[in-house]
C-alpha positions as CSV (number, residue, x, y, z in Angstrom):
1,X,61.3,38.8,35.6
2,X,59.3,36.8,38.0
3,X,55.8,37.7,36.6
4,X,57.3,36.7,33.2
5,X,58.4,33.3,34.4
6,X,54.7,33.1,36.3
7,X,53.1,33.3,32.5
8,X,55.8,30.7,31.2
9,X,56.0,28.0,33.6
10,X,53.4,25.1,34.0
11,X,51.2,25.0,37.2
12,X,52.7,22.4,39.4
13,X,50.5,20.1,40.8
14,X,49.6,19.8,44.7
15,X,51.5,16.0,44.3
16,X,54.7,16.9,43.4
17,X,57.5,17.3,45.7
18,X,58.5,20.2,43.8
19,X,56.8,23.1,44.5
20,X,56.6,26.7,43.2
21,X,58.3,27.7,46.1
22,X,60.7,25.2,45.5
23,X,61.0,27.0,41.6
24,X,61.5,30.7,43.2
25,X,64.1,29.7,45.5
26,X,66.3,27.9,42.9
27,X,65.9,31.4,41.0
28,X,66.7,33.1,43.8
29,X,70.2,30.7,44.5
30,X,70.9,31.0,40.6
31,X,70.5,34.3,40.3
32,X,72.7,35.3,43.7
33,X,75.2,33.2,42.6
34,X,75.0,35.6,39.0
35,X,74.9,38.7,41.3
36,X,78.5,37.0,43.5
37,X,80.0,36.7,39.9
38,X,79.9,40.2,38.8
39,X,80.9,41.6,41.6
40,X,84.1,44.1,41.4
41,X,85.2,44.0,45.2
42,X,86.0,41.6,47.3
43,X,84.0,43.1,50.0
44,X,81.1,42.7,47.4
45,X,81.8,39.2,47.1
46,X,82.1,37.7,50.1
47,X,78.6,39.9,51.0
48,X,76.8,37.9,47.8
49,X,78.6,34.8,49.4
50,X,77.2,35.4,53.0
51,X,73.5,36.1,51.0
52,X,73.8,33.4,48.9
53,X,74.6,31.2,51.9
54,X,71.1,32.3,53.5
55,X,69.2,31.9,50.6
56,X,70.9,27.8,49.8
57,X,69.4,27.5,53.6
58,X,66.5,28.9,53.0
59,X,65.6,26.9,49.7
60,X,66.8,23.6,51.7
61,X,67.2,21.7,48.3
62,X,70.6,19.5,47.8
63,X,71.5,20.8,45.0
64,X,71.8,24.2,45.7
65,X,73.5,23.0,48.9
66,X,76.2,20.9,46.6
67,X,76.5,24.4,44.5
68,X,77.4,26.4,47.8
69,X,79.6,23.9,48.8
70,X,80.9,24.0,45.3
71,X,81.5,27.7,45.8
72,X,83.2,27.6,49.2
73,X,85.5,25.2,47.8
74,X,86.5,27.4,44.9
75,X,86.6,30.3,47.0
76,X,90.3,31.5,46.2
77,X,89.8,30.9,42.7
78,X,86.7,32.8,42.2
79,X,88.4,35.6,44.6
80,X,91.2,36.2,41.5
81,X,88.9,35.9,38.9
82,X,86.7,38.9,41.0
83,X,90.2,41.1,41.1
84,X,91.6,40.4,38.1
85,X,89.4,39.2,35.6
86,X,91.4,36.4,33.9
87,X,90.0,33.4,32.9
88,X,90.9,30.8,31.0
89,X,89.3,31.3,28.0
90,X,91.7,31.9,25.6
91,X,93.6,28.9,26.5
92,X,89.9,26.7,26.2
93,X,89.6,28.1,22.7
94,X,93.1,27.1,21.6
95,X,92.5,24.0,22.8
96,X,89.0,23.8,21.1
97,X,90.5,25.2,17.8
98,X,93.6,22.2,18.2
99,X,90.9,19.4,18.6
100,X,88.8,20.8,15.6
101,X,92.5,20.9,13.4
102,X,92.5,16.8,14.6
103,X,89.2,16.3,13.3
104,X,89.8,17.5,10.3
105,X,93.4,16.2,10.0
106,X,92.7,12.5,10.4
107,X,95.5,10.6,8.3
108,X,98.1,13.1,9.6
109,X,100.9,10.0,9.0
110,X,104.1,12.9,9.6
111,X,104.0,14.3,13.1
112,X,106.4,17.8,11.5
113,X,103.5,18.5,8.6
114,X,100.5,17.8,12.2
115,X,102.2,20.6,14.4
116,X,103.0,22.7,11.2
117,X,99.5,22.8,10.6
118,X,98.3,23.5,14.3
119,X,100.7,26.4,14.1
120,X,100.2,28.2,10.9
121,X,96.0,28.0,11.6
122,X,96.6,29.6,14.7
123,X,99.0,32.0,13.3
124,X,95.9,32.4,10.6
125,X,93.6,33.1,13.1
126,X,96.1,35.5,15.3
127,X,96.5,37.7,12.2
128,X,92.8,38.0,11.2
């Protein structure tokens, strides 16, 4: 993947604070933190945590210090969705498919016919 990425991105010039160093490293945080993600154990986990922990030092950039933190923070969180494997992506496309009902049900003046409507798409959309 890297040699591909070699051929796609521009040379970066000797002035710019951003080097391609800079460029692998933020790969290498991004695609850890892919690596932590997938991982079926918590053992596994918290082993991509403690590697993506070196590698956020190692790159020294703020961001991907702000993601770790962002990580470490989240911890418990990402340790259910690692066991489990429940998210909350059901509940996100509800709500997606209730705000896309509104936008098409401007001038809704009866509240009854609004939630009747909400309920029978998703009722639609249940049965398909």
């Amino acid at each position: 993947m890297r040699a591909t990425l070699s051929e796609v991105l521009p040379p970066v010039s000797c002035s710019s604070s951003f080097t391609p160093e800079a460029y692998w490293s933020s790969w290498d945080v991004k695609e850890q933190l892919r690596t932590l993600l997938r991982t079926g154990s918590i053992a596994d986990a918290t082993a991509a945590k403690a590697e993506l922990g070196r590698l956020v030092d190692r790159a020294g950039q703020p961001e991907a210090r702000r993601l770790y933190r962002t990580v470490c923070r989240w911890w418990n969180e990402i340790e259910v969705l690692i066991v489990t494997g429940a998210t909350t992506a059901k509940v996100e496309a509800n709500n997606t498919a209730i705000k896309n009902i509104k936008r098409t049900g401007r001038g809704f003046v009866n509240n009854t016919n609004y939630k009747t409507r909400i309920l029978l798409r998703s009722a639609a959309r249940t049965a398909a």
